[in-house]
C-alpha angles and dihedrals in degrees: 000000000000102000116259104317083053093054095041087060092047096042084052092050088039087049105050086042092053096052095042092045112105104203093040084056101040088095103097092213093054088041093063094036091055088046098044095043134070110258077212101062083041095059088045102050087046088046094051087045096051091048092052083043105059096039101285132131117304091252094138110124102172131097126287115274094253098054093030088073102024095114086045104068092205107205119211091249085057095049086045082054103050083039096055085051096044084050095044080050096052088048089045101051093042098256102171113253086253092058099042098056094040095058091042081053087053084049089043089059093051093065100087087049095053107039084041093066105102124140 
């Protein structure tokens, strides 16, 4: 995926997408978190994942996925939603078609953690 310097970019595209993106916001839940918090820690924390992710260092400081989106009650027509966008950034910024479907497979897998956090 272009090593760090090539998620970072993505992670920053992903990022700006994902806030201005209505549907992907129209969780009320998602809504305040992406107003309270600093689209800057958010692009971090998604950039330290993704390089974890993909074989990198274990640089990722952040919660755990389950406990990361507890309070949001993602729904699977959310997830479809963010996962649409991750997958539009990867085409946009030239990921190859290998990598590509190997890192939506690694998002793929997250489903279960993140619609299974309920409280």
């Amino acid at each position: 995926m272009g090593g760090i310097y090539g998620i970072a970019t993505a992670v920053d595209i992903l990022t700006e997408r994902l806030y201005r993106n209505a549907a992907a916001n129209s969780n009320p839940a998602v809504k305040a978190f992406h107003d309270k918090q600093g689209q800057a820690g958010f692009k971090f924390l998604v950039t330290a994942w993704s390089v974890e992710q993909t074989g990198g260092p274990k640089i990722y400081p952040g919660r755990d996925m389950t406990a990361a989106h507890a309070d949001l009650k993602v729904t699977d027509q959310e997830f479809d939603i963010v996962a649409t966008e991750i997958s539009a950034t990867l085409n946009y910024v030239g990921v190859p078609e290998k990598e590509h479907k190997e890192f939506m497979a690694i998002i793929e897998r997250y489903r279960p953690l993140v619609l299974g956090a309920r409280p």
